[in-house]
N, C-alpha and C positions, 0 to 999 in steps of 0.2 A: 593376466588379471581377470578377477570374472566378468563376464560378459555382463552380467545384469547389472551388478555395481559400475560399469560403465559407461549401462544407458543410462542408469540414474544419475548420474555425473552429469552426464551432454544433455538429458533432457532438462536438468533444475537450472545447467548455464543456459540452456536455450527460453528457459522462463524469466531469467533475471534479463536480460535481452529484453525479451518482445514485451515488461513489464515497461523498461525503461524507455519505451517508445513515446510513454503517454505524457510525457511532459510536452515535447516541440509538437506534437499533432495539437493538442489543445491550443497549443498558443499561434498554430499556424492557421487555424478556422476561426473565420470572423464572428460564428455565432456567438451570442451571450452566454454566461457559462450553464444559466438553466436548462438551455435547446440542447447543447451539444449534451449535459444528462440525459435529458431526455430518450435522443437517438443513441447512446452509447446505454445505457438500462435497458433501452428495448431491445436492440439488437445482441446484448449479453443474456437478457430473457428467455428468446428462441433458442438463441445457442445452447441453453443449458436445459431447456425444455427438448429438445433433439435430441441431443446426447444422453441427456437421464430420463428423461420421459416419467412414468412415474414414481419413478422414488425420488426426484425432487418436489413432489406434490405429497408430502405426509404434512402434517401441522400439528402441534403442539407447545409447550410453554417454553421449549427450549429452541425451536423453530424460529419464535416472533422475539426472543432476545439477541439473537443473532442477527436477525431481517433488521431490530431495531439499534444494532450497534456498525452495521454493515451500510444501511443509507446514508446515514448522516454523515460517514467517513468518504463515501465518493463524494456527496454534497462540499464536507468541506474542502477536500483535495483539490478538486477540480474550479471552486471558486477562487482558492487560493493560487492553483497557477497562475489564474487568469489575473489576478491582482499584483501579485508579487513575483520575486523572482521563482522559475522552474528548481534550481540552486535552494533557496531559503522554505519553498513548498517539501520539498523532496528532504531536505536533509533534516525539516522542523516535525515533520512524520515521523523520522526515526529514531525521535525519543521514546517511542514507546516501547522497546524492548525497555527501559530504564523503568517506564511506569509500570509495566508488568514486575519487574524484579519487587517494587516498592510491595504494589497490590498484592499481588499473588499471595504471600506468606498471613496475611490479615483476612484475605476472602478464602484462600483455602486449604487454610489453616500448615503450609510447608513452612520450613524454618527458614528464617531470612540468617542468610550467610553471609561469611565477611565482605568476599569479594564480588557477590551481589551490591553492596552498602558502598563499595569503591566504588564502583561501577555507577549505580545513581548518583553519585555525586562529583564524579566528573563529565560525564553527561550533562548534569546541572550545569557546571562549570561551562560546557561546551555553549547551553544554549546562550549565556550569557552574551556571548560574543555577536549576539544576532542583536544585540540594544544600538551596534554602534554605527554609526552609515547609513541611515535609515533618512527618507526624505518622504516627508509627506503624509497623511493621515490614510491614501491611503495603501500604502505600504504597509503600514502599521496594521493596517486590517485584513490584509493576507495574509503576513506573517501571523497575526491571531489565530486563522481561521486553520492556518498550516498546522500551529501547533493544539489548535483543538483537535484535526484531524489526526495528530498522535494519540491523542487518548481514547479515542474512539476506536481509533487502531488496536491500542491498547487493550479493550473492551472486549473488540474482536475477539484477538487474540484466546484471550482467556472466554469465553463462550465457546470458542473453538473446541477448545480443552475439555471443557465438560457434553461434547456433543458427540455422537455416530456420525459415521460415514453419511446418510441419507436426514438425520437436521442438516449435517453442514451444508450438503446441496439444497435442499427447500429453505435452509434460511438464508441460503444468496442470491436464490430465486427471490423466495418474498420480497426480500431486500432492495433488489433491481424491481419490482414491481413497486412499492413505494417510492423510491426515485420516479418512476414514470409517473404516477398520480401527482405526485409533490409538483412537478415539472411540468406537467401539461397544459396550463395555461399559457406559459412562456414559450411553447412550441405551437401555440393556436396564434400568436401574437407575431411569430417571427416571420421573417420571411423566407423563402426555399432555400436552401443552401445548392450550391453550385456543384456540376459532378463531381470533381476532383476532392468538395468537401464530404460529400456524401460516403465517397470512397475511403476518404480518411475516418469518419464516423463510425463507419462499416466497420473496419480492422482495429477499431477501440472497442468497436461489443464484440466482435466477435474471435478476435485476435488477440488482442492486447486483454480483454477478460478473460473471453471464455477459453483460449486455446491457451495462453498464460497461465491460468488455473489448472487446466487440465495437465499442463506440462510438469508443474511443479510439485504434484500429487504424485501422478508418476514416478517422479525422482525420487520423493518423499519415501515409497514404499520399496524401493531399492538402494537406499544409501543413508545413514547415521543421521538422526534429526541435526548435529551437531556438525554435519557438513555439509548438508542443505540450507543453514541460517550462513554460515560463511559464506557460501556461493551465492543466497540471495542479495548479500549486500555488493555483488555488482549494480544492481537497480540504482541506489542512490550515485553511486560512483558513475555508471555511463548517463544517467539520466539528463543531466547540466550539461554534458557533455554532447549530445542531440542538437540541444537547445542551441548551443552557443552553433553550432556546426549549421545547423535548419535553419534557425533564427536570428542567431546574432545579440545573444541575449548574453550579458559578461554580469558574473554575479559579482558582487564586492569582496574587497579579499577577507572585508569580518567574517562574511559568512562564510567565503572559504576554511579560513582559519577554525571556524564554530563545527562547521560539520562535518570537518578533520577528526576535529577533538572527538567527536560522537563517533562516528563509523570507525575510527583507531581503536579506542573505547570497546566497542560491541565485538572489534574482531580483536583484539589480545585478550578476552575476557572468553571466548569461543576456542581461540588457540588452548590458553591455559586449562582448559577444561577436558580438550581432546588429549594433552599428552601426559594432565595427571590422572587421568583415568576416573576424574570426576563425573557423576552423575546431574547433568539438569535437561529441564524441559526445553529450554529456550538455544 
């Protein structure tokens, strides 16, 4: 087998890993969920100031669309752990491959396909199953904020698409520096976090972002875009799975059922694509 094709294998699994960390560390650090951005934006910062130095420092209009669909998606991700289940955050995020099928063919002008059209609509179907089991207001308001952080995702995504190699880094740099502004009063406010959270803060900017990122780049440039989307939906699949293990956190079987529906969904739609010799982005 080739060699590079199968660091790109171990490095994308080893991204969907250390992605999937970031649920039980959130939920196991008592700070509020602004501080913990805070230290997890500044510390993915450096990281990426380090590593790219300057060619994450260009700007432009395609820079600050990226920076500006990139904050808001750690903001709501990470509030949404912190509110609801690790489970209903993580698998209410991964409608957005569904939102990108819908978007995509309307913002940049590709043809929407059949099994695109299946695809968002059992997806749809999927999220439904997140209405049932539900207690409390505010539940209700992670699960919101989970699935705004899909469509931001979403957003992502597709700025992605229309950027170079060096927007994509200055605009996750910017990105992570807006988090930190946003956040900063709530880190003036809080109180010091303890080693052991520090230490977990540490390996969310600089691990679980920045070396997560770098991993799956990696992988990306040695192996089929269309086996690197497979392989990242380990992330949703071990992510709950932390939680319950770290935490002790047991998600509802709706939402079980719901984010079955979705991640079966994203991967028989990734299969059928690889063995009919179809062409897409995603």
């Amino acid at each position: 087998m080739n060699s590079q094709y199968t660091r790109g294998i171990l490095m994308t699994v080893l991204a969907a890993i250390v992605w999937s960390t970031g649920g039980v560390l959130v939920k196991l650090i008592s700070l509020d969920a602004f501080t913990i951005l805070f230290f997890r934006s500044l510390y993915a910062g450096i990281f990426f100031l380090i590593v790219f130095r300057s060619e994450a420092l260009k700007f432009d209009s395609r820079v600050l669309i990226v920076s500006l669909c990139y904050a808001p998606l750690l903001i709501c991700f990470v509030c949404a752990t912190k509110m609801t289940t690790a489970a209903n955050a993580i698998f209410l995020q991964y409608i957005s491959p569904a939102v990108v099928l819908f978007v995509e063919p309307r913002l940049l002008k590709t043809k929407m396909l059949n099994y695109n059209i299946i695809t968002v609509i059992v997806c749809t179907f999927g999220l439904s199953f997140f209405l049932f089991g539900q207690n409390g207001v505010h539940h209700w308001l992670g699960d919101g904020l989970a699935l705004l952080s899909g469509f931001f995702s979403a957003a992502l995504i597709l700025s992605l698409k229309v950027s170079n190699k060096s927007q994509q880094m200055s605009g996750i740099l910017l990105g992570n520096i807006w988090v930190v502004l946003i956040t900063l009063p709530w880190f003036l406010k809080s109180t010091h976090p303890s080693l052991n959270e520090n230490l977990m803060l540490a390996f969310l900017g600089f691990i679980q972002i920045g070396l997560g990122y770098l991993l799956f780049t990696y992988g990306q440039r040695r192996i089929p875009a269309i086996e690197s989307s497979l392989i990242a939906l380990l992330e949703p699949i071990l992510n709950p799975i932390w939680v319950l293990i770290g935490y002790h956190e047991m998600p509802s079987l709706w939402s079980w059922i719901g984010g079955s529906i979705i991640i079966l969904t994203l991967f028989a739609r990734m299969l059928y694509l690889k063995y009919s010799n179809k062409v897409s982005l995603l």
